[in-house]
C-alpha distance (Angstrom), angle and dihedral (degrees) to the residues before:
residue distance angle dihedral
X1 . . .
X2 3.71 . .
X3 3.67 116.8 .
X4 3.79 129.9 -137.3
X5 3.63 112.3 -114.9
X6 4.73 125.3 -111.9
X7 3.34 116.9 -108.8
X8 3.86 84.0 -103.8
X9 3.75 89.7 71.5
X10 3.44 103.7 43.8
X11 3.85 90.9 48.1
X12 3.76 92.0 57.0
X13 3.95 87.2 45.6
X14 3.53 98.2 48.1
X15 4.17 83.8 45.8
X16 4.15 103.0 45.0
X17 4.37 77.7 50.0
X18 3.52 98.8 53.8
X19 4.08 94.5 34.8
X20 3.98 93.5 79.3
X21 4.07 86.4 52.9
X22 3.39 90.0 51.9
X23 4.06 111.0 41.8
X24 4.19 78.9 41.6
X25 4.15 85.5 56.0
X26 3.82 88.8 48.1
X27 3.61 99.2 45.1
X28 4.12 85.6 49.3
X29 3.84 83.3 62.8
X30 3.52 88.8 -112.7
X31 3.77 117.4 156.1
X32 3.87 117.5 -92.9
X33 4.03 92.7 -134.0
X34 4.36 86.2 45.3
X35 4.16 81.5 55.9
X36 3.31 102.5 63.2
X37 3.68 94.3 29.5
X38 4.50 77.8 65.3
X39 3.47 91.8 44.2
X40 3.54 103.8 50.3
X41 3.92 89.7 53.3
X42 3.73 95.9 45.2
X43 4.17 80.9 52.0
X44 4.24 84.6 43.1
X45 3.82 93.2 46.9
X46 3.74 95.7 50.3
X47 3.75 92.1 34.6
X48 4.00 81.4 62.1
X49 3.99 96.8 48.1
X50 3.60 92.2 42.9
X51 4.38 84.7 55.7
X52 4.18 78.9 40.0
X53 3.62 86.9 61.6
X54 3.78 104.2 38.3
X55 3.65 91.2 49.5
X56 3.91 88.6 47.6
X57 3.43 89.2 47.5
X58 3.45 104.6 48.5
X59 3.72 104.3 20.8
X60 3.78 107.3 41.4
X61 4.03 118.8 30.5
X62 2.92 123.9 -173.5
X63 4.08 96.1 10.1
X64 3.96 119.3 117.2
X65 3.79 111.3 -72.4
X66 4.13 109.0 -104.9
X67 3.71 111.7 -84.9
X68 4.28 100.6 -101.1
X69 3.84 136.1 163.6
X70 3.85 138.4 -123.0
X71 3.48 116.7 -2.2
X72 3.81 98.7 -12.2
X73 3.92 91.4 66.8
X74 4.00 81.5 55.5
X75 3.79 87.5 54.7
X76 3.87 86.0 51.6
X77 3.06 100.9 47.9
X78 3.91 97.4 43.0
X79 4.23 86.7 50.8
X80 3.61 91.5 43.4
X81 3.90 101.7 53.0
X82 4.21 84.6 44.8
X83 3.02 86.5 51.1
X84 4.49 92.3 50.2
X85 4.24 82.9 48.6
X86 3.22 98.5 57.6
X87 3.68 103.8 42.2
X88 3.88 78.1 45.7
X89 3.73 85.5 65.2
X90 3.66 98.8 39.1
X91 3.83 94.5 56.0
X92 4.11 87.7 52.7
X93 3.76 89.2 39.8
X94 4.29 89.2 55.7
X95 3.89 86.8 34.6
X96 3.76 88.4 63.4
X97 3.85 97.4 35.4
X98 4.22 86.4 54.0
X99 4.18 78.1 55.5
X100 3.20 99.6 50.8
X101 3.85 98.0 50.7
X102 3.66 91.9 34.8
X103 4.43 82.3 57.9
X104 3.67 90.7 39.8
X105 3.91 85.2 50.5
X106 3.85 99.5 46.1
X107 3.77 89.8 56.4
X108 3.03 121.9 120.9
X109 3.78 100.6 -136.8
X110 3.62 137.9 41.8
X111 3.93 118.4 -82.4
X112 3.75 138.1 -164.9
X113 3.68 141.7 -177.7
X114 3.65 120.6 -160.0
X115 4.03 134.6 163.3
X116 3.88 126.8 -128.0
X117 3.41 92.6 -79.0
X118 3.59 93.0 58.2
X119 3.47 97.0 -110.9
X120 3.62 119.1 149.3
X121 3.23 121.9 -115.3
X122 3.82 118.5 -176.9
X123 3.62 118.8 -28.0
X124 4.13 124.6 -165.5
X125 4.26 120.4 -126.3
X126 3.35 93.2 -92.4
X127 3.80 92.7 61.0
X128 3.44 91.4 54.1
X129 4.19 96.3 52.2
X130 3.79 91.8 40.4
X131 3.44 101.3 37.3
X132 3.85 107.9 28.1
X133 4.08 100.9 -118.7
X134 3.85 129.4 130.6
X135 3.81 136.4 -130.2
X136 3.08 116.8 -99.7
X137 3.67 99.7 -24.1
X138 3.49 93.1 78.6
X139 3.98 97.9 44.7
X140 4.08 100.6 122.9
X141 3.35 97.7 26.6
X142 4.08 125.0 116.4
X143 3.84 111.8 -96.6
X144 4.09 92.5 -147.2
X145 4.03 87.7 57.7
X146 4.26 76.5 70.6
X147 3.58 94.7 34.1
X148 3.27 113.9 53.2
X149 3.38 113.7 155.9
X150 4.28 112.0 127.4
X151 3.88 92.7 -127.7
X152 3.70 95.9 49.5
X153 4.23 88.3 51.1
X154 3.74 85.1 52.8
X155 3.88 95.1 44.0
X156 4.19 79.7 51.0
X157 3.37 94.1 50.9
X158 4.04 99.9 40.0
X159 4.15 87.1 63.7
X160 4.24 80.5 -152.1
X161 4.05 99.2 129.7
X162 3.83 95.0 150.2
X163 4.39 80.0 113.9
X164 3.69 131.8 34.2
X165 3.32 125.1 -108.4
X166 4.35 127.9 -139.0
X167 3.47 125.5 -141.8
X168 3.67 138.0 170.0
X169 4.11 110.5 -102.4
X170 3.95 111.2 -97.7
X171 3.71 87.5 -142.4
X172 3.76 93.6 48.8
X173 3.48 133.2 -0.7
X174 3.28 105.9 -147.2
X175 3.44 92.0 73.2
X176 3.63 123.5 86.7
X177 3.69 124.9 -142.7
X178 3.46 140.5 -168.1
X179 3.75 125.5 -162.1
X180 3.99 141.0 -177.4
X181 3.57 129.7 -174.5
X182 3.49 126.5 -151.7
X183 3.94 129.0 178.1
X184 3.89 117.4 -89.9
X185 3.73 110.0 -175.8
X186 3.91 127.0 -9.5
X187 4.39 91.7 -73.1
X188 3.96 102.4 15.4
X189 3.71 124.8 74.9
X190 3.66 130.8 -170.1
X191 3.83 134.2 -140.6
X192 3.50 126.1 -157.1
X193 3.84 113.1 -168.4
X194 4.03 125.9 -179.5
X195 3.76 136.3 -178.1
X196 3.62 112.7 -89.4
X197 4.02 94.0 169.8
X198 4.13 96.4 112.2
X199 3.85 89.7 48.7
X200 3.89 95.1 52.5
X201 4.03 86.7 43.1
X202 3.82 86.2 53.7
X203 3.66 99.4 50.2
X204 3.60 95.3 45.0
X205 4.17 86.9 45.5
X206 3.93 79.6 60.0
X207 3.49 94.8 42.4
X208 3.53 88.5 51.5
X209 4.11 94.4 43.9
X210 3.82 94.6 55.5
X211 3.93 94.1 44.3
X212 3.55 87.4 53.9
X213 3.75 103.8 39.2
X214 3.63 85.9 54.2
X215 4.02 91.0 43.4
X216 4.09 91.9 51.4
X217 3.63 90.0 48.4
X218 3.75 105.2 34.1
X219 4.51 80.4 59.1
X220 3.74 93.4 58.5
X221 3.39 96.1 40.2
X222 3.77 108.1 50.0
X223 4.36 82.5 53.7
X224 3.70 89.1 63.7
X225 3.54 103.5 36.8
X226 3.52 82.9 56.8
X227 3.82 103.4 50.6
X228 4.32 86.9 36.4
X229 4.07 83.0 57.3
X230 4.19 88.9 51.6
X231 3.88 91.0 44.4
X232 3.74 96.5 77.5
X233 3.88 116.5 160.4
X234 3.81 86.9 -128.3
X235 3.52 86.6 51.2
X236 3.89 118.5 50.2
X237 3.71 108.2 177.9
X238 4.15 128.5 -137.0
X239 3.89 114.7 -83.2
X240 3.30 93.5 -115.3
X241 4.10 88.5 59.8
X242 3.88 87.9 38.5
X243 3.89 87.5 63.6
X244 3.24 102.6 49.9
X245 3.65 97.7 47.0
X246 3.41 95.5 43.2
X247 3.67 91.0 53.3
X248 3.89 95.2 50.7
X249 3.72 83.2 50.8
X250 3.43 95.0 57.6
X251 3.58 94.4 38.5
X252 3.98 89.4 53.4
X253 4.11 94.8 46.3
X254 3.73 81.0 46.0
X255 4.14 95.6 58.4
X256 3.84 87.8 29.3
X257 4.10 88.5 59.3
X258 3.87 89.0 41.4
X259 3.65 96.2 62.5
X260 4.40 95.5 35.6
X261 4.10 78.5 53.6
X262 4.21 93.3 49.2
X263 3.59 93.4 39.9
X264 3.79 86.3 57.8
X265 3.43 93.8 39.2
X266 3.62 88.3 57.3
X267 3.94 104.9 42.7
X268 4.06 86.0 58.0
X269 3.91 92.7 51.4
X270 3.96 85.7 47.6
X271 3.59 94.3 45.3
X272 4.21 94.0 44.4
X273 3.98 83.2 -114.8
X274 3.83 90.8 140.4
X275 3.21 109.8 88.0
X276 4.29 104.3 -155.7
X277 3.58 99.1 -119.7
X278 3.89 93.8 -163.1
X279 3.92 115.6 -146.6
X280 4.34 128.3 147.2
X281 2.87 110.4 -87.1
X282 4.07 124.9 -160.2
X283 3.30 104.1 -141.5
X284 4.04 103.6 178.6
X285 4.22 76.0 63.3
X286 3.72 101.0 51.4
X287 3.85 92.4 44.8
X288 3.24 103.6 50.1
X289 3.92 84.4 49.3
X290 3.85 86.4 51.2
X291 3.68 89.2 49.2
X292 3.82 92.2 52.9
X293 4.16 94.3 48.0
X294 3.68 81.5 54.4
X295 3.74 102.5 52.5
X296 3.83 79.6 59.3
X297 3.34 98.2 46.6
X298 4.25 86.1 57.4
X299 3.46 95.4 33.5
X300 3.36 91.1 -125.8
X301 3.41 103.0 -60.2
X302 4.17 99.5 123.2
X303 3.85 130.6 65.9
X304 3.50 101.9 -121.9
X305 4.24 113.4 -165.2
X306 3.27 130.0 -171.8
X307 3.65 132.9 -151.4
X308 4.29 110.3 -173.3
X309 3.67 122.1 169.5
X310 3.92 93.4 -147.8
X311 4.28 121.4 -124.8
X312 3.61 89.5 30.7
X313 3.45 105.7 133.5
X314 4.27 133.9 171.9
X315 3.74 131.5 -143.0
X316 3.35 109.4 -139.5
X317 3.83 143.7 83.7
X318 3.94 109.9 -44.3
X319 4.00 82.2 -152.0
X320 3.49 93.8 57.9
X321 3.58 99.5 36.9
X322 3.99 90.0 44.3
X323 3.98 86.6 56.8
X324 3.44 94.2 52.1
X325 3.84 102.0 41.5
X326 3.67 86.5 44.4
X327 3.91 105.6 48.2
X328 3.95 92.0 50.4
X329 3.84 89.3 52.4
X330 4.30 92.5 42.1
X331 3.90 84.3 53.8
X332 3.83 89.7 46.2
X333 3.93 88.4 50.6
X334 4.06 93.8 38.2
X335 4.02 99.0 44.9
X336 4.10 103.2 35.2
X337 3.70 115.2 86.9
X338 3.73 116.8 -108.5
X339 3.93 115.0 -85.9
X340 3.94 92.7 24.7
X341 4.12 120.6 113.8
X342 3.71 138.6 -108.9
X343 3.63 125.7 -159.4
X344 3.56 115.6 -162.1
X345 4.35 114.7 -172.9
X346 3.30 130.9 -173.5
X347 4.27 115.9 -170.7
X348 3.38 149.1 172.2
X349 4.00 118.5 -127.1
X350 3.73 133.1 -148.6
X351 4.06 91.1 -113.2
X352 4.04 89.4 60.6
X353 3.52 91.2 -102.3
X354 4.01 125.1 112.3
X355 3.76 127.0 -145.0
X356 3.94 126.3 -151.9
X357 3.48 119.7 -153.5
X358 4.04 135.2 -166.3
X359 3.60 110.9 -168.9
X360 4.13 119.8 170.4
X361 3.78 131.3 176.5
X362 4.05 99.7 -134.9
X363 3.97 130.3 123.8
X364 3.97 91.2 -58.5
X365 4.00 127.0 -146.3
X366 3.50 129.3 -83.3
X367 3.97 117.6 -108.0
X368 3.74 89.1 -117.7
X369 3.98 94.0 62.3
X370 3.81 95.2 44.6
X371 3.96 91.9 85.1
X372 3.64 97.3 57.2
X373 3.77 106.8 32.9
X374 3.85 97.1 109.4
X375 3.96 91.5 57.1
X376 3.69 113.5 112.4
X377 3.86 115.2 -95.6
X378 3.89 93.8 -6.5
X379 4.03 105.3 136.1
X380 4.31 128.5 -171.4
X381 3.88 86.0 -146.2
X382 3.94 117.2 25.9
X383 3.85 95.0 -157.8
X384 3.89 107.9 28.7
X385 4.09 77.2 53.6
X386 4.17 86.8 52.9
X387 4.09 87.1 44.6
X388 3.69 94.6 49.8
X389 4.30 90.9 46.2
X390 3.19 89.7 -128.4
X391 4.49 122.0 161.6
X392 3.57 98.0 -143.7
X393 4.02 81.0 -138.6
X394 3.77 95.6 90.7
X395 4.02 97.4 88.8
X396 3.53 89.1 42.7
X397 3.59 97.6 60.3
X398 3.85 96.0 39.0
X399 3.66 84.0 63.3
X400 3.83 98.3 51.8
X401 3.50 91.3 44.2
X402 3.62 94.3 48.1
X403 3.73 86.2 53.0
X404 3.90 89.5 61.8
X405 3.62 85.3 59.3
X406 4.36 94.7 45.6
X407 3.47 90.8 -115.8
X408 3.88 137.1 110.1
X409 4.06 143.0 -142.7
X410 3.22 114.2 -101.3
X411 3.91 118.2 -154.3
X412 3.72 130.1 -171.0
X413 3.85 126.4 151.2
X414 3.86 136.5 164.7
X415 4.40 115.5 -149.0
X416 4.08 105.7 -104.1
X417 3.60 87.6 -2.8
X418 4.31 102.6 74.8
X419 3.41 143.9 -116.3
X420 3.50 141.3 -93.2
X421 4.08 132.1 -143.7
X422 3.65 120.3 173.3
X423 4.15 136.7 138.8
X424 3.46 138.6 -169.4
X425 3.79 133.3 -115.6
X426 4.04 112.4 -143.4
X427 3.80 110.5 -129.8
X428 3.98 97.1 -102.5
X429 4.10 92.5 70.8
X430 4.18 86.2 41.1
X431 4.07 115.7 99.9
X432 3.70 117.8 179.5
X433 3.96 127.5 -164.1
């Protein structure tokens, strides 16, 4: 460390400089008193530029250096244009900062940067919805005091990243993430983490779908093969025996042709195979038909009400519209205890839409169903669903088909109370008479 000089020093300093002025001055035949009188300005004047420059300095950045002579303008100008530089490289320094945490921003997943220690280091927004930190309180403080979870410490502690590693959210655990990590600099690593939830609900929806494809069609099939192994031609059975089988047969090929027909049904609304073949359609006709096939279906053990605003007609594809109509009143019929009501409504609204509604006072559904009710296949009760012969495809093609028409199912339901499916029809598939 270099030490500032005693006033002993800089006296003898400032004296061996000025001595040369003055024993020049003398030898010029200049007059001792006119001498110092010289020197003491030259030390004024510079005195003066060196307060020029300290006030400049200190007092005005980034202003115009004080006008000055000789070689104090030099020593201006020489500050001034270091001065120009390295604000020059400042501004592109920020410039590429703002990029960088503008990028880090626009990602789409979260990202951290943390040291050896495990101390974070910055973190963009992301990380702090997904992962429960916050900017820039949190900058020094351990990541695993956020993320807690046993097998993440040990995936810490390992150091093996080649894979990523899942983890429940810390904000909520519902959500599913995924994260890597990846070195940054030569002792800070970064993590980048996104939300994998919708992926792991679609492969266990197709987990689901093939275990129950194979379930609905291994049931049907087993009953024939084993009335087909008892129907020998050696062996013709009594008539009374013939019946029966023949009818379970039929019933089977029946259910088995059902679900081929849904699944098809289904794959062209999820692959926007349907073309919407728009036509009017009289409603008031086609529910009270609906209503009718329904009675039949319950053997008329429900109340079934209707509510129809008359001369309020749809465009769309009476197929389509049919299906859905008539697989949220077949569910009402199948799933609400005999002797209970359904109201069924169909009404205009102020916007110029019209909303149908299928309310029914059975068992109900609990809350933590409600979400996934319009997957394909997914049943509340496995074998009261069997009893009641129903698909499990219904819900899932009311909401594709509802889709053709912009609209959504809308679910609510209360245990022992009943449930509640309805959807609205925007004004532009609406025709009133």
């Amino acid at each position: 460390m270099r030490h500032l000089p005693n006033g002993r020093n800089l006296l003898t300093k400032v004296v061996l400089f000025l001595l040369p002025f003055f024993l020049i001055g003398i030898s010029l035949g200049i007059p001792v008193e006119m001498v110092c009188l010289g020197l003491i300005c030259l030390i004024g004047w510079n005195y003066h530029q060196l307060l020029l420059l300290i006030n400049w300095l200190w007092k005005q950045r980034g202003a115009y250096p004080p006008a000055s002579k000789g070689i104090w303008s030099d020593v201006f100008d020489g500050i001034y244009q270091q001065q120009r530089k390295h604000k020059k490289k400042r501004n592109e320094l920020t410039v590429l900062v703002r990029r960088f945490r503008l990028g880090a921003e626009s990602l789409p997943d979260a990202a951290i940067v943390f040291n050896n220690d495990r101390t974070l280091v910055w973190c963009n927004s992301l990380a702090q919805k997904m992962l429960g930190f916050k900017w820039p309180e949190d900058m020094g403080n351990r990541i695993d005091n956020f993320l807690r979870q046993p097998e993440f410490i040990e995936y810490l502690e390992l150091e093996n990243y080649e894979k990523p590693f899942e983890f429940p959210s810390p904000v909520n655990e519902l959500i599913i993430l995924e994260c890597r990590i990846a070195p940054f600099e030569k002792d800070k690593w970064t993590l980048i983490a996104r939300d994998i939830t919708q992926i792991k609900q679609i492969e266990q929806m197709r987990k689901d779908f093939i275990a129950n494809v194979s379930h609905e069609l291994r049931t049907p099939l087993t009953v024939m093969r084993g009335y087909l192994e008892l129907l020998t031609e050696s062996d013709v059975p009594e008539a009374a025996i013939w019946k029966k089988a023949h009818a379970m047969m039929n019933e089977q090929t029946i259910r088995m042709d059902g679900l081929v027909n849904q699944l098809l049904t289904l794959t062209k609304l999820e692959n926007k195979q349907f073309v919407l073949a728009q036509s009017k359609v009289n409603v008031v006709r086609l529910l009270q038909m609906i209503a009718e096939e329904a009675k039949t279906l319950s053997e008329n053990k429900h109340i079934i009400n209707l509510d129809i605003e008359p001369n309020l007609f749809i465009r769309s594809s009476e197929e389509q519209i049919r299906s859905a109509f008539s697989n949220l009143i077949f569910n009402a019929a199948r799933y609400t205890p005999a002797g209970e009501s359904i109201n069924i409504s169909w009404k205009a609204l102020d916007n110029g839409g019209a909303k149908f509604v299928c309310r029914d006072t059975g068992d109900g559904i609990p809350a933590e169903h409600l979400s996934r009710l319009t997957e394909r296949f997914y049943r509340v009760n496995q074998a009261r669903t069997r009893d009641s012969g129903g698909s499990g495809l219904g819900l899932s093609i009311v909401k594709h088909i509802l889709a053709n028409h912009n609209s959504d199912l809308e679910i609510s339901s209360q245990v022992n109370i009943g449930s509640t499916f309805s959807f609205t029809i925007p004004a532009e598939f609406i025709v009133k008479e």
